[in-house]
N, C-alpha and C positions, 0 to 999 in steps of 0.2 A: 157764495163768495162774499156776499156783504155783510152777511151775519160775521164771517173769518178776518174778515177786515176790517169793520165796522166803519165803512165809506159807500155809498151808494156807487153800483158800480151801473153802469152805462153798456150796450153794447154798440159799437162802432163799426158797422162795416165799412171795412177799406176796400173801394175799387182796384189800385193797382199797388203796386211794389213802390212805387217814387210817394203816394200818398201814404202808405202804410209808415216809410222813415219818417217825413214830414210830422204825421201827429205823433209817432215817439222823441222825435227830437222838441216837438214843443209841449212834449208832457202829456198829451191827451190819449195816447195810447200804452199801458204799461202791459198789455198782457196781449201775444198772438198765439191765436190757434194754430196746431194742424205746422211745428215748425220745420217744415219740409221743403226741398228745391231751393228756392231763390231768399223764402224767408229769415232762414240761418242767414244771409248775405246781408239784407235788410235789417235784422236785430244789431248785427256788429256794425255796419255803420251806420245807425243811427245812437251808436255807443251804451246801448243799452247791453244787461247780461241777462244773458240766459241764465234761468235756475230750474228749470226742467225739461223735461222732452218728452214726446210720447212715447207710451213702452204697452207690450202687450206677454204675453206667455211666449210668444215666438221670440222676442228682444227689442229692443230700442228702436224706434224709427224717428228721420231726419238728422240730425249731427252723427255723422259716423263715428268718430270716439272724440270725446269731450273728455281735456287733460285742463289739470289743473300743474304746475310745477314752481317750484322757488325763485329765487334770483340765480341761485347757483345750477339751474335748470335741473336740480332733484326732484321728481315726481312726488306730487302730495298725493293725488287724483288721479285716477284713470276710468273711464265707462268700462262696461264689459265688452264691449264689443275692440278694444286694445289690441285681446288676443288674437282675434282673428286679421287682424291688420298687420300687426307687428309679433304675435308669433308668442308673445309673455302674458300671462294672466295677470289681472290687477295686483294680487297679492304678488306676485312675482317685479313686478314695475313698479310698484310705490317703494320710494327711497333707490332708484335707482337716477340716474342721471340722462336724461333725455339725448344732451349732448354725445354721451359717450355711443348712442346707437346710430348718430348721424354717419351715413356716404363719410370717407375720409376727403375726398374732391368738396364737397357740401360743406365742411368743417366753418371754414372761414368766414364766407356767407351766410352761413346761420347762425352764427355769434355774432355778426354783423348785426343783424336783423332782431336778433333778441335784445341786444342794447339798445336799438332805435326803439324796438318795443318797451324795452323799462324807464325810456327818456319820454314814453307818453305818448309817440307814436302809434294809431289802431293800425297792425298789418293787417292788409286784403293780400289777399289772393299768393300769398308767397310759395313756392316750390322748390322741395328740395330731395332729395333720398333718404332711407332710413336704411342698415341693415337688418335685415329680420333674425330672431333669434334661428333658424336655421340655416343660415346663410346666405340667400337671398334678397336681393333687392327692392325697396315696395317705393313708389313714387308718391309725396305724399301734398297735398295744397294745401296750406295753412290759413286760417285768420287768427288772430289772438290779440289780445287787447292785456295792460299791465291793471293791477290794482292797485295802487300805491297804498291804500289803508294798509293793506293785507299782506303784503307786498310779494303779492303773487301776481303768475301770468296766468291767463285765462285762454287757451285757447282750443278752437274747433279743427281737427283733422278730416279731409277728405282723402280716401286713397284712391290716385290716380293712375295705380298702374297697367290697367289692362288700356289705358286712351291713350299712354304714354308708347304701348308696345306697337297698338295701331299705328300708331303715327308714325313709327320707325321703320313697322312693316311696308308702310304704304310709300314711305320715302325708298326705301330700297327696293321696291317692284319700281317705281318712278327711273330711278338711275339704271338698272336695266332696259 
């Protein structure tokens, strides 16, 4: 790596998740390993971007699908793993419009939320619906961060909906 950069690089291990943001936000951490669980959480608020993930023959591990889309929420980017979330393969999802797959109830709110996002706002943790290209519902948790250079949004999907199903199953054995 320091031959590729030509800066001596250092290895840091980081104790915890609050230490790990800490030295990215004061610049002494620019690279985590291994970016899985809680770390994807830790990169975005410590306002850094992710520019890789780990991937193997099987697919991608850590960020569930990693989108990249415009101002006008038209997909530039999508991981492979899109399809299996949302139903479209990358080719099939770049140049479409994010928006136009959003829950119609979800509509408001998430044009909400992407203006906060392009006024410079980092979203944590936002939830919304998406329809899947077969007609079904995916639950989805956002982070995303804007780029003003570029002036694209960056952000990481998690899909939450089998935690979203529990949770309704478990409310409705509860009311019984």
């Amino acid at each position: 790596l320091s031959t590729c950069i030509g800066r001596k690089v250092v290895n840091f291990p980081v104790q915890n998740y609050a230490a790990q943001i800490e030295a990215m936000r004061s610049g002494r951490l620019h690279i985590a390993l291994y970016p899985t669980g809680a770390v994807g959480f830790a990169v975005n608020l410590a306002g850094a971007i992710p520019f890789a993930v780990n991937g193997s023959a099987r697919g991608v591990a850590g960020y569930k699908v990693h989108a990249i889309v415009n101002a006008d929420s038209r997909i530039v980017f999508v991981s492979p793993s899109f399809e299996r979330i949302f139903g479209y393969t990358p080719q099939e999802a770049v140049g479409r419009r994010m928006l136009d797959m959003v829950h119609p109830d979800d509509l408001a709110t998430t044009e909400q939320q992407a203006r906060a996002v392009m006024a410079g706002n980092l979203q944590l943790q936002f939830e919304n619906r998406y329809v899947r290209k077969d007609g079904t519902i995916a639950h989805i948790l956002w982070t995303a961060r804007w780029l003003p250079e570029q002036q694209l949004r960056l952000a990481l999907a998690h899909d939450i909906t089998d935690r979203k199903l529990a949770e309704q199953a478990l409310r409705e054995s509860e009311e019984r």
